[in-house]
matplotlib code that plots the C-alpha trace (Angstrom):
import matplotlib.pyplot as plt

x = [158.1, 155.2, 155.0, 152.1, 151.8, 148.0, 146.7, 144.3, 140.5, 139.1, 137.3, 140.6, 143.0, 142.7, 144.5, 146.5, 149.2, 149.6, 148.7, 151.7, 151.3, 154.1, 153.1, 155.5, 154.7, 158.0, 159.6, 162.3, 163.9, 163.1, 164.5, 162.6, 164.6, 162.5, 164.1, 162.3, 159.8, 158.0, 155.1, 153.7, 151.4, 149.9, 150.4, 149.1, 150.6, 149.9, 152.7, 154.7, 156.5, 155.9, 158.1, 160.9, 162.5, 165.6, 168.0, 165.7, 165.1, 161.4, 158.7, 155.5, 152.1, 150.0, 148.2, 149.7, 150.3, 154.4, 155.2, 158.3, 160.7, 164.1, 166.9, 166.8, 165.7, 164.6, 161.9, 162.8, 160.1, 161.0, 158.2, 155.5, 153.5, 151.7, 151.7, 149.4, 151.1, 148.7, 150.7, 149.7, 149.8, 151.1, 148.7, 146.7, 148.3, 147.5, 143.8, 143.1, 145.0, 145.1, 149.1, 151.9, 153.3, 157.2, 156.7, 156.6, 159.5, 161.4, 158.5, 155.2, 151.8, 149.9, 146.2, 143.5, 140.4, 138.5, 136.0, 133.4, 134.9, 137.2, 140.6, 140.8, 137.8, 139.0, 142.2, 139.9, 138.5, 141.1, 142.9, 139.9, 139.5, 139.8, 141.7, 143.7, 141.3, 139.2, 141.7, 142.3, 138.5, 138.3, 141.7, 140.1, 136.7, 138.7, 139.9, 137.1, 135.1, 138.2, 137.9, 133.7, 134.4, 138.0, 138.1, 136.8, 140.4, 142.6, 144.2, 143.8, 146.4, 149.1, 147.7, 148.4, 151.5, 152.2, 150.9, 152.9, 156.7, 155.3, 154.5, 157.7, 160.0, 160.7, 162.6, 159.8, 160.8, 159.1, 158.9, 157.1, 154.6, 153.6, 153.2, 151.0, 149.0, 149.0, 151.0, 154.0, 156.8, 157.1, 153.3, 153.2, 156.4, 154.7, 151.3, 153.5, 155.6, 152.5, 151.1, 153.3, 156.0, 159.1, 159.0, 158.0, 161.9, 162.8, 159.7, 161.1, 164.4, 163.0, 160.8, 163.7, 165.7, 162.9, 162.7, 166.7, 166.3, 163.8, 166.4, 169.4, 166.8, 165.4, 169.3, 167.4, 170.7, 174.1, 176.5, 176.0, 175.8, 172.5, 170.9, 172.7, 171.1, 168.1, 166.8, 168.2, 171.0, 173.8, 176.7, 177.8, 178.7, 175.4, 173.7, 176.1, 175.8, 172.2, 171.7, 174.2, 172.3, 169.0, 169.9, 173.5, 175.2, 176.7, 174.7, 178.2, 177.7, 173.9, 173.8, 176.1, 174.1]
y = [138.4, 138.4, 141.9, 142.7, 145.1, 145.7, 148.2, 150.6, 150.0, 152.5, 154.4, 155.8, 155.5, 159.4, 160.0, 156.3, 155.4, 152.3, 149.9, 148.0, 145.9, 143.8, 141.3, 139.1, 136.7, 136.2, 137.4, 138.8, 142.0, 143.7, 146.8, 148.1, 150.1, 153.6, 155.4, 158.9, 157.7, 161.2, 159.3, 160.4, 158.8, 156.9, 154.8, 152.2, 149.6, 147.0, 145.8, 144.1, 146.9, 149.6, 150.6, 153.3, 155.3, 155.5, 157.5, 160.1, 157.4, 158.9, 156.4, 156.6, 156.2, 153.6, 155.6, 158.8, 160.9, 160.8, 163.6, 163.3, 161.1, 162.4, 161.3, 157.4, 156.1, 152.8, 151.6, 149.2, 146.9, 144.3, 141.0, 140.2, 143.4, 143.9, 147.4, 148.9, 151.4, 154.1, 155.7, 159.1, 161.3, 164.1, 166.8, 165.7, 167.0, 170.6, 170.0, 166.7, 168.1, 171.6, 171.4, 172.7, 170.1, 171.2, 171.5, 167.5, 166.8, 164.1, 164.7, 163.3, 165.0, 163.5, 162.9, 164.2, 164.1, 163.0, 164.9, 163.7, 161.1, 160.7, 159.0, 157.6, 155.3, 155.1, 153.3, 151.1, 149.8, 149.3, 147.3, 145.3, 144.2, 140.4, 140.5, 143.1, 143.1, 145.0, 147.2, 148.4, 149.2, 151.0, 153.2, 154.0, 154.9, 157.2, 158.5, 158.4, 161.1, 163.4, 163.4, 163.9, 167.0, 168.5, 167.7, 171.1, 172.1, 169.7, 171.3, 168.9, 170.7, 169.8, 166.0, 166.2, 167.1, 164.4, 162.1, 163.2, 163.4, 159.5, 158.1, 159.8, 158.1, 161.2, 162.3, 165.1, 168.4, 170.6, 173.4, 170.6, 170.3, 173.4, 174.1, 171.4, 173.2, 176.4, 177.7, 180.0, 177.4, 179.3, 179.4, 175.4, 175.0, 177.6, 175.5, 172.0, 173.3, 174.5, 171.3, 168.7, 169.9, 170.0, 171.2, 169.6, 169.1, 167.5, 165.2, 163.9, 163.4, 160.9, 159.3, 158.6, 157.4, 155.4, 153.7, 153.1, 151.8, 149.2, 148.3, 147.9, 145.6, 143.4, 142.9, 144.4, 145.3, 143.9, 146.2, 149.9, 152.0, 150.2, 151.8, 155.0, 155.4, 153.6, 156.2, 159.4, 160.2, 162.4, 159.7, 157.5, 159.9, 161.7, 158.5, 157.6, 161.0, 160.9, 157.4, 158.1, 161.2, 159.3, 156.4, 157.1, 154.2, 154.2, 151.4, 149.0, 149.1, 149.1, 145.6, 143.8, 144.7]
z = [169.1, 166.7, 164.4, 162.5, 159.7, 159.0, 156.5, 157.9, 157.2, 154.6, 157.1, 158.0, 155.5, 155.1, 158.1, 159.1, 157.3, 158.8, 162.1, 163.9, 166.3, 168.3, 171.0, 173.1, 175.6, 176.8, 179.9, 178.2, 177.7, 174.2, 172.6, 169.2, 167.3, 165.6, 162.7, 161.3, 159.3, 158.8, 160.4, 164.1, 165.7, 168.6, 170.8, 172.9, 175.3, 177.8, 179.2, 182.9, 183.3, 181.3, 178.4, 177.9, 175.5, 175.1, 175.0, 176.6, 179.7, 179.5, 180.8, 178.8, 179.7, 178.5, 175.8, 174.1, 171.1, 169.6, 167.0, 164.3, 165.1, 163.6, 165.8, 166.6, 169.3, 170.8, 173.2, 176.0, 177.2, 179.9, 180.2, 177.9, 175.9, 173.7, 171.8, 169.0, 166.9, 164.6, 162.4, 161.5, 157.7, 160.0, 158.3, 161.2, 164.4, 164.2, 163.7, 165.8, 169.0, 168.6, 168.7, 167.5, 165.4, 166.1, 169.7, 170.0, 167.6, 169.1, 171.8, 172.8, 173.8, 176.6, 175.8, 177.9, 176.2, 173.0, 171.4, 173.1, 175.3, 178.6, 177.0, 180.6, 179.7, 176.1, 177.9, 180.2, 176.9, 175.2, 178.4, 178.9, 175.0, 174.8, 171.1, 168.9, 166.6, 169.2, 170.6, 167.3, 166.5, 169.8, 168.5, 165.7, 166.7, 168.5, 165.3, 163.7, 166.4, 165.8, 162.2, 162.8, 165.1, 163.2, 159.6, 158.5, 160.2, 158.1, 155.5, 152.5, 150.4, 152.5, 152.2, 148.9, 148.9, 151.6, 149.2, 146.0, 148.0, 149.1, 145.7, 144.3, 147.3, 148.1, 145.0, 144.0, 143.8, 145.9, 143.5, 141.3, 143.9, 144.3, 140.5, 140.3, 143.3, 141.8, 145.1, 145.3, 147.0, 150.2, 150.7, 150.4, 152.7, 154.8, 154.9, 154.9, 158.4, 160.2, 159.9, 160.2, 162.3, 159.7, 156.0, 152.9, 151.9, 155.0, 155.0, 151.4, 152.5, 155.2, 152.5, 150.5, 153.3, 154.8, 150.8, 151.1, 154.6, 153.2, 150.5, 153.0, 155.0, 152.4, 151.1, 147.5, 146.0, 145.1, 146.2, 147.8, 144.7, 143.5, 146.5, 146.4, 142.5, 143.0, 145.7, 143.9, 146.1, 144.2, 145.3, 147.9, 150.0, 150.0, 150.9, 154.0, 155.3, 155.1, 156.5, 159.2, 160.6, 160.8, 162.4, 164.2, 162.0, 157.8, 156.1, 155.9, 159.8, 159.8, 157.8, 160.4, 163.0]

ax = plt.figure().add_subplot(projection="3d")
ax.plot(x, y, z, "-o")
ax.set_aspect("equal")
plt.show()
């Protein structure tokens, strides 16, 4: 299986975080493994058979709209795909969809329509697109007619703050971001909920473990406790807890996997 990790083009790096893309040409059985990232997003794929997700045994259409991931899950795919991941700065949701962030937790939201285009077409496109390269011009066009028709709904506050907890790792406290926004905390957590789905503490506590997660994978650390105090966890036992509810395994057990 090829994975590609391609940085968004500048035209919408206000709203991507991130393009993925995974193509296999084999006629195999693959399962990808998705941890909370505090990233939603969407999704687009062309595959045999379709792909599921698991545990939920949900089968997903070909193009849709995922919200928070928090529990793990994985997606099942069974023959050669290939599947274009946008991930989302969730201060985008509310505005772009005109959803309730929380109500696709763990959940999806089916598209319909564009702004001023038929995502049924949009899909056609995107099928009939010779390269990646294409498909992922075509996604963000997409994106690119929401932000034209929806930005004055975007909430560019709450984008900051997104962007403080990430540059922190997660470690910020919240309090400190809303000082530095001249907000009272529960008007930013307020604000932070409505448009993303969970709250600002919650998003930093998947920052920080997405930042351990990347340590554990890399091997980045000697034994345990480098981790634990390199990501601002009170003790080993605050880390393993933590890992352990995001992903369903402690980080001994993660790394033998």
């Amino acid at each position: 299986m090829d994975i590609q990790n391609i940085v968004p083009d500048q035209s919408i790096a206000l709203f991507v975080k991130n393009i993925l893309v995974f193509e296999n040409s084999e006629s195999l059985e693959t399962i990808l493994p998705f941890f909370a990232d505090g990233y939603p997003g969407l999704l687009f794929h062309q595959t045999e058979n379709g792909i599921t997700i698991q545990p939920h045994g949900k089968k997903m259409p070909t193009f849709f709209l995922y919200g928070q991931t928090i529990k793990p899950i994985n997606i099942h795919v069974n023959g050669h795909f290939k599947i274009v991941i946008f991930q989302l700065y969730p201060f985008v949701l509310r505005a772009f969809w005109g959803i309730n962030p929380q109500e696709i937790n763990d959940g999806c939201h089916y598209l319909t329509t564009g702004p001023e285009n038929d995502i049924n077409k949009i899909i056609s496109k995107i099928l009939f697109a010779s390269t990646i390269e294409e498909k992922i011009r075509i996604i963000a066009n997409l994106l690119l007619d929401y932000f034209k028709h929806k930005s004055n709904k975007l909430d560019f506050l709450v984008r900051e703050a997104i962007q403080y907890i990430i540059d922190s790792r997660g470690i910020i406290a919240i309090k400190e971001i809303a000082e530095k926004e001249k907000l009272n905390i529960r008007t930013l957590e307020r604000r932070f909920l409505r448009e993303t789905g969970i709250s600002a503490k919650q998003f930093a506590k998947i920052v920080q473990f997405q930042s351990s997660l990347n340590q554990l994978e890399t091997k980045d650390f000697s034994k345990i406790n480098d981790i634990v105090y390199a990501n601002g966890y009170a003790d080993q036992s605050h880390f393993i807890r933590v890992f352990k509810a995001f992903t369903g395994v402690t980080p001994n057990t993660f790394g033998k996997i």
